[in-house]
N, C-alpha and C positions, 0 to 999 in steps of 0.2 A: 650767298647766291653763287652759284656755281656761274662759270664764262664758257661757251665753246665759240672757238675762231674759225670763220669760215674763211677760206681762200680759192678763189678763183678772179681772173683775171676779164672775165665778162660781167662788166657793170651788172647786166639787167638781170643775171640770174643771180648774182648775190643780194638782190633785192627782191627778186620773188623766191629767194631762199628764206632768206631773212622777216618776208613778210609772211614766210608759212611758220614760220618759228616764234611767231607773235602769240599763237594758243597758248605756246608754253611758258612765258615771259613771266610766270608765277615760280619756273621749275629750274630757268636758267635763262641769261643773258648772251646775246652775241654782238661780236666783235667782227672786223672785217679786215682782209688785208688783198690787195690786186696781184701778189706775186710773193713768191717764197724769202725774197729779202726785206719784203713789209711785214710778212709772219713772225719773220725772225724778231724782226726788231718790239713786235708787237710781245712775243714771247719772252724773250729778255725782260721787259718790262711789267709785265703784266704775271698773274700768276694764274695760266689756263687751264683747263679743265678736261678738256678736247678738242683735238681737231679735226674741219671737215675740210679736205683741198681737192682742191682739182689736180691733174696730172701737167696738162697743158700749157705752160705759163711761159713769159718772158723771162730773163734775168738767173730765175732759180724757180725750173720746173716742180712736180710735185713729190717726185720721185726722190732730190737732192732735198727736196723740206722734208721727207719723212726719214731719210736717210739721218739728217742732224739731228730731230727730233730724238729716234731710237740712239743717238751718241748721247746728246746731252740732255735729255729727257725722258731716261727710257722707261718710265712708269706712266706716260702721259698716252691717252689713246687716241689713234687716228682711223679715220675716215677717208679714203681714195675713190675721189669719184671720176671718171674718164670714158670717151669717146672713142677712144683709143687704146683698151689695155686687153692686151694678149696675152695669153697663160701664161709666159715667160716673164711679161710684166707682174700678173697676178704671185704668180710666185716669189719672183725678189721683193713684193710689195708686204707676202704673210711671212716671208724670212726677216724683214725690215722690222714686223711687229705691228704689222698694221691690221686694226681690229675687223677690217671688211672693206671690199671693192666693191662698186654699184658703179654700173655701167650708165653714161650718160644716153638718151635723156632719161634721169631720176626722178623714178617716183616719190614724190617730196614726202606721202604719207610713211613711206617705207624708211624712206632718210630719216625723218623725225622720228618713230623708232629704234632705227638704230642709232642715234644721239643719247636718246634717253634712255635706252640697254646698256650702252657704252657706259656713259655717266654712272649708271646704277653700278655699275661691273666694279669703274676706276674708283667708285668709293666705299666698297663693302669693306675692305680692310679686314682686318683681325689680328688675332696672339693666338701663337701659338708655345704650349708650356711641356716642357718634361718630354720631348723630342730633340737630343743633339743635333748641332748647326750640320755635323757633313753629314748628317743622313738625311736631313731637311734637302740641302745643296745638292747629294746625289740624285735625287728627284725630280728636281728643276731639272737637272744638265739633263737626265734621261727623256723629259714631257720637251729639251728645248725651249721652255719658256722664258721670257721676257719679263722681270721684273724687277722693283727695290725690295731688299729686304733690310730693316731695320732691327737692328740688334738691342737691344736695352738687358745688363745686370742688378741685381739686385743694390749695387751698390750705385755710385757716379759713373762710369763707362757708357756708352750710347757708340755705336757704329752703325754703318752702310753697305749693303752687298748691292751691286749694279751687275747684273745676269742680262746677256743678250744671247737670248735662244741657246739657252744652259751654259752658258761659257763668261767666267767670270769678267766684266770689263770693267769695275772701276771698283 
């Protein structure tokens, strides 16, 4: 069963978030967290799926959770939802990696697809065979994109490429 974390720091919409996301409760689980340092801890612990957060929070706004998220999670897809987000915000939010802004107030039918887009996106995976790593790699750096890649040889060997918006970071 797949988990997406929701985060915002107003009780009653994470409950009429959560209680719209009960249709899907066949397709994935949600989790809850009031602020970017509950996410965290929730994320450490937990193995998530997606996140939806808010911008506006106490502690550790949503901007500094997605900010950690793309360091320490950069294959994991986020959702930024805000009252407040201005193209400049917009912008550091799809450099950060983040899969879509929706301006608050949200339309929950619209959220809920984009949960369930997102979801489908973060888990199609695949192999790719008989294409060299740095011509794979020059492609990324060129699209800028965000991703793990996963190396496996023929033999025992198994490695990890972490791409933040084409640029190698781990």
């Amino acid at each position: 069963m797949q988990i997406v974390l929701v985060v915002d720091e107003e009780k009653t919409l994470l409950m009429i978030m959560t209680g719209r996301f009960e249709d899907y409760k066949d397709r994935f689980s949600v989790y809850t967290a009031g602020n970017g340092k509950e996410a965290v801890k929730v994320l450490e612990a937990e193995e998530i799926d997606l996140v939806v957060t808010d911008l506006k929070m106490p502690e550790m706004d949503g901007i500094e959770l997605i900010a950690y998220i793309s360091n320490k999670f950069p294959s994991l897809p986020t959702i930024a939802v805000s009252a407040y987000c201005t193209p400049e915000i917009q912008k550091k939010l799809k450099g950060l990696g983040a899969l879509r802004v929706m301006d608050k107030p949200v339309d929950l039918d619209l959220l809920a697809q984009s949960v369930l887009n997102g979801l489908e996106q973060a888990h199609k995976g695949g192999s790719l065979n008989c294409v060299s790593l740095s011509s794979f790699l020059q492609i990324i750096e060129m699209e800028e994109k965000s991703c793990r890649i996963d190396v496996h040889t023929n033999g025992q060997q198994r490695g990890s490429f972490f791409l933040v918006q084409g640029e190698l970071h781990d």
